[in-house]
N, C-alpha and C positions, 0 to 999 in steps of 0.2 A: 275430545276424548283422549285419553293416557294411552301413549303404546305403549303395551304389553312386551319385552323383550324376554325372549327363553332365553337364560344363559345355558344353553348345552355344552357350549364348548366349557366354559368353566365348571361345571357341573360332572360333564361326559360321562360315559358309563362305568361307573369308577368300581363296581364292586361293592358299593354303599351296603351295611347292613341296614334291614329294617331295625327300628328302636319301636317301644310304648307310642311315644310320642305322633308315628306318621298312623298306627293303627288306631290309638285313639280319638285325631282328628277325622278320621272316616267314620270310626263309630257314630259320633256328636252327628257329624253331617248327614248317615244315610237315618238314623233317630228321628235330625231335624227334617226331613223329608217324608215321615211316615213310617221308617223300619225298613229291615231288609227282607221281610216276608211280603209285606204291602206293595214293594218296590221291584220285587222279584217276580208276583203276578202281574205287576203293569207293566211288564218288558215287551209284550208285545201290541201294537198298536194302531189305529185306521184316525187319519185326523184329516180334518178341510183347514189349510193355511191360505190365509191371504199374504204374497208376498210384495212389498216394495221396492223397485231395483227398476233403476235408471229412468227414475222420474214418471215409472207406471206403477200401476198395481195388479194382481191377476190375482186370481185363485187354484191351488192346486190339492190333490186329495195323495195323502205320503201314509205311506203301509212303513212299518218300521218294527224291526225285531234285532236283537244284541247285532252289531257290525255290518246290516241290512236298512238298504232304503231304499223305496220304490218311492218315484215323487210322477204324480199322473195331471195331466193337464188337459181338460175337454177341448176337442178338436169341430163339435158340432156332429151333426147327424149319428149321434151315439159314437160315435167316434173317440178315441182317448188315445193322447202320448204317453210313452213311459219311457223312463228313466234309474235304471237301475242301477245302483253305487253302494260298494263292497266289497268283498274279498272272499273269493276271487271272481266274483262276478261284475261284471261292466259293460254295460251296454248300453242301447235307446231305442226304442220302438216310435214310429211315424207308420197308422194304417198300417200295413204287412209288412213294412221296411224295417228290417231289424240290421243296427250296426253297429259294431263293440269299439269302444273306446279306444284314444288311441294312448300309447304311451304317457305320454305328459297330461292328460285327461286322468289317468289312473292317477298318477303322480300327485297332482293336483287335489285331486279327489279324497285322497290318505286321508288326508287331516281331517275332513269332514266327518268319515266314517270313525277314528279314532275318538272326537270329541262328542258323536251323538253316542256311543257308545259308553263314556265316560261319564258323561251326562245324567247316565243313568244311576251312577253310584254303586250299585250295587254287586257290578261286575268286577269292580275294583277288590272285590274281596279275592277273588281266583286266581288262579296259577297261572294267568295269562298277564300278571301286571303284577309290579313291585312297587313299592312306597323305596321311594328313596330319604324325602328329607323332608322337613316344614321349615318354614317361616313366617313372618307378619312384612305383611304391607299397609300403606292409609293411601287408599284413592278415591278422592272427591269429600273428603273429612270420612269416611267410612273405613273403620278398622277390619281388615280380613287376614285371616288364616289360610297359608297358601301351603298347597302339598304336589309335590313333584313327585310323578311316578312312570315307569315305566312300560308302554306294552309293547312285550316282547313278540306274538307274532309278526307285526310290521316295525319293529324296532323304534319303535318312537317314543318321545319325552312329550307327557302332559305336563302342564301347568294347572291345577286346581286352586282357586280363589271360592272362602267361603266367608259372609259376612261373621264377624268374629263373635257378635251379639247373640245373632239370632242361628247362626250354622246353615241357613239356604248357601245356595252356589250364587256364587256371582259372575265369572268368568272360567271360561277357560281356553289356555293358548298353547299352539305348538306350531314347530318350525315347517317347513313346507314350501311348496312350488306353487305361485300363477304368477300363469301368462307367461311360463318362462324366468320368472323371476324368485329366486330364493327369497323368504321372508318368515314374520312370524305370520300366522291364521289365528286372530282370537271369535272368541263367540261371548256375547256377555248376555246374562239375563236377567230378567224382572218380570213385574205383573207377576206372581205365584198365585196359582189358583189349585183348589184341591180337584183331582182329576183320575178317577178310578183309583179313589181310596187313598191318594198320597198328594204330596204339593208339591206341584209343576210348572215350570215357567210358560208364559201362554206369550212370553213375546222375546224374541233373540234378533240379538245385533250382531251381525256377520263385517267382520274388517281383516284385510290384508295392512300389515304394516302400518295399521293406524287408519288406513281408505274405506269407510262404507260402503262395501257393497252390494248389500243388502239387508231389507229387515224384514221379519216374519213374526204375524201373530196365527194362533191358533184359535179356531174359531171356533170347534167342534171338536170330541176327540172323544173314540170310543175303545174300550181295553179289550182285545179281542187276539183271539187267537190268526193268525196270519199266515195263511196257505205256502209254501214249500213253493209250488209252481208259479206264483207271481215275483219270483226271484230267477227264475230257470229261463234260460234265453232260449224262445222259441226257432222253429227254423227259418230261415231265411226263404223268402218268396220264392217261387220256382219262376227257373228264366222260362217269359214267355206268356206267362200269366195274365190274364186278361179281366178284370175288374170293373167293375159301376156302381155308380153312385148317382146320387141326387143331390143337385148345385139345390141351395139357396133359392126362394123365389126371385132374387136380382142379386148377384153375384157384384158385389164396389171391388171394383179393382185400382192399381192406382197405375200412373202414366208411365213415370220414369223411376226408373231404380239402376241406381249404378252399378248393379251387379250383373245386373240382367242384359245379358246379348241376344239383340234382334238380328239374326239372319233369312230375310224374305219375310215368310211367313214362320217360322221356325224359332222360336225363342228359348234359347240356352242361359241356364244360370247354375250356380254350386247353393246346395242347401247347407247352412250351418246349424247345429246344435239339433239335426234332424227336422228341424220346421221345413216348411213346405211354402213356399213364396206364393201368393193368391197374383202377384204382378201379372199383366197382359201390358203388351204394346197395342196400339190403336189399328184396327183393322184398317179403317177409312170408312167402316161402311155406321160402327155403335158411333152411341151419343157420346160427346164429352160433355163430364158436367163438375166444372171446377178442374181438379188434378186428378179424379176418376172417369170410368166410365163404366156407364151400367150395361151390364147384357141379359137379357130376356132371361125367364126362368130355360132353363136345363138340365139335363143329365151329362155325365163328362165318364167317355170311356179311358181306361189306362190300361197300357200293358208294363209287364218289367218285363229287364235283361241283366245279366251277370256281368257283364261286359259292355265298354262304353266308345267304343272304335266306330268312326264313321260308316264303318260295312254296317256292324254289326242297328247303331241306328236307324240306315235308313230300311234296315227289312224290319223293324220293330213298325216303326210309322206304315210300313207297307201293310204287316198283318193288322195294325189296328186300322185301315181304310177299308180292310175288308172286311173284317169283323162288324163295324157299321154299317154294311151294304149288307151281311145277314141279318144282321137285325132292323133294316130297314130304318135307319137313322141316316139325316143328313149331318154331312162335320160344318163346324163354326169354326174359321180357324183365327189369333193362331193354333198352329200345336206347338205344345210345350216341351219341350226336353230337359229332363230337370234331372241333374246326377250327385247323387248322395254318395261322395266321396271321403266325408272330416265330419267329423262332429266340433268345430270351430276350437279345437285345438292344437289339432296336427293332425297329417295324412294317418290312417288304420288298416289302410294294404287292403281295405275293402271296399268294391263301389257298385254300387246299384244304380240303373239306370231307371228312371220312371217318362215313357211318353204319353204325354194327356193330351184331352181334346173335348170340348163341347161338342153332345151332338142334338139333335132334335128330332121326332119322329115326325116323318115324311108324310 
């Protein structure tokens, strides 16, 4: 694949008039897409993607409206993670754990919300974005029409690539942060399918600097209006809180994870990107079978705390021991202390503690 380079710095925010020229290339484009009426009711959206990234697949179900996206992941027993990325909303829900992004996660994240927003074409026409310039490129023998514009709420330079033939989008890039690292973020697309009255791309190539790191087809997509509060970050669990649930009829867990610190019966680890580690270390007492081990169907009681201090722990494990003796459950241990510090980008000055625990009735 071709890296994309933004010249921003040559470019930079120069004061550029619009001409004919960058308003007519958008015309052609949002036309070649269905129109800006057709385009303007599909702005809001419910889809099932199947995503590719690092060597797996999964599926997730993404709410999206102009500068908004919710992307949901089944966690099992009705259960759903969420993931909310936008402006100025940033957050991720894990079960009752809610915790907002950190810095460099926002940072990170810009460019995304920028180019599904762009994406759309049609927003391009408002007071929120400037055409600055066009040009022609040939990538791959295909001739495209590239328009550079402006959005001025988060200050940033798009790069639009449209096939010069037919006016679909092809690409679109802009400069950006992962992992720490300055770079260009392109997204290129293909597969165009008509999709609530206009034609959509049903499959995107996500790359930093030229690196795949991930792809996404759309499997389903339905044009719907998209509730206000599936954006609005819930409140955070109340310290103290005591919860249950129902394990799986055999719960696989795996042996060793180098994250995971076995203390006694106690096992401590840092959840990233809000998941929830299923690891157990070996009792002595379950089967091993391979690099698993199975445990009997269960229930698993949790409590949270605001606060992750050795005091403040061991009275958490204390009221969930007792909490199980009123409800006449016996503990399976270990217990787990699992504290949702980072959402695998950097510290967010927020941490949640979660203690869990198999129990059984007596």
């Amino acid at each position: 694949m071709r890296v994309f380079l933004v010249l921003s710095a040559a470019l930079g925010f120069c004061g550029c008039v619009q001409t004919d020229a960058e308003q007519q290339l958008l015309e052609q484009a949002i036309s070649a897409h269905g129109g800006y009426e057709r385009l303007h009711l599909a702005a809001t959206w419910v889809a099932e993607v199947r995503r590719y990234q690092r060597g797996d697949s999964y599926e997730l179900r993404n709410y999206y409206k102009p500068g908004m996206v919710r992307l949901e992941s089944d966690l099992g027993n009705g259960e759903r993670s969420a993931d909310v990325i936008g402006h100025p909303h940033c957050w991720g829900k894990n079960g009752p754990i809610i915790i907002g992004c950190s810095a460099e996660t926002r940072e990170n994240d810009r460019p995304r919300v920028v180019m599904e927003m762009a994406a759309q074409l049609w927003p391009l026409r408002g007071d929120d974005w400037r055409l600055l310039s066009t040009a022609a490129e040939k990538v791959d023998g295909i001739e495209l029409a590239t328009l550079h514009a402006h959005y001025k709420p988060l200050n940033s330079l798009a790069v639009l690539r449209f096939d010069a033939e037919i006016g679909l989008l092809h690409s679109i890039s802009i400069d950006g942060i992962k992992g720490g690292r300055a770079g260009t973020h392109t997204h290129v697309y293909s597969a165009y399918e008509e999709r609530c009255g206009v034609l959509m791309p049903t499959h995107n190539v996500k790359s930093f600097e030229g690196d795949i790191w991930v792809e996404e087809d759309i499997l389903q997509m339905e044009c719907v209006d998209v509730a206000e509060s599936l954006f609005v970050r819930p409140e955070q669990v109340a310290d103290g809180f005591i919860g249950e649930r129902t394990a799986d009829e055999q719960s696989l867990v795996c042996v060793e994870q180098p994250e995971v610190e076995m203390k006694g019966l106690v096992q401590r680890h840092i959840a990233k990107d809000g998941s929830m580690s299923t690891c157990l270390s070996s009792d002595g007492e379950s089967a091993v079978v391979g690099d698993a081990i199975l445990l009997p169907a269960s229930r698993q009681l949790s409590i949270y705390g605001l606060e992750s201090s050795a005091e403040n722990v061991t009275q958490m494990i204390m009221a969930l021991q007792d909490e199980a003796t009123t409800r006449n459950y016996e503990l399976r241990w270990p217990i787990r202390v699992i504290t949702y510090d980072n959402d695998g980008m950097g510290p967010t000055d927020e941490t949640v503690v979660e203690v869990t625990v198999a129990v059984f009735e007596k």
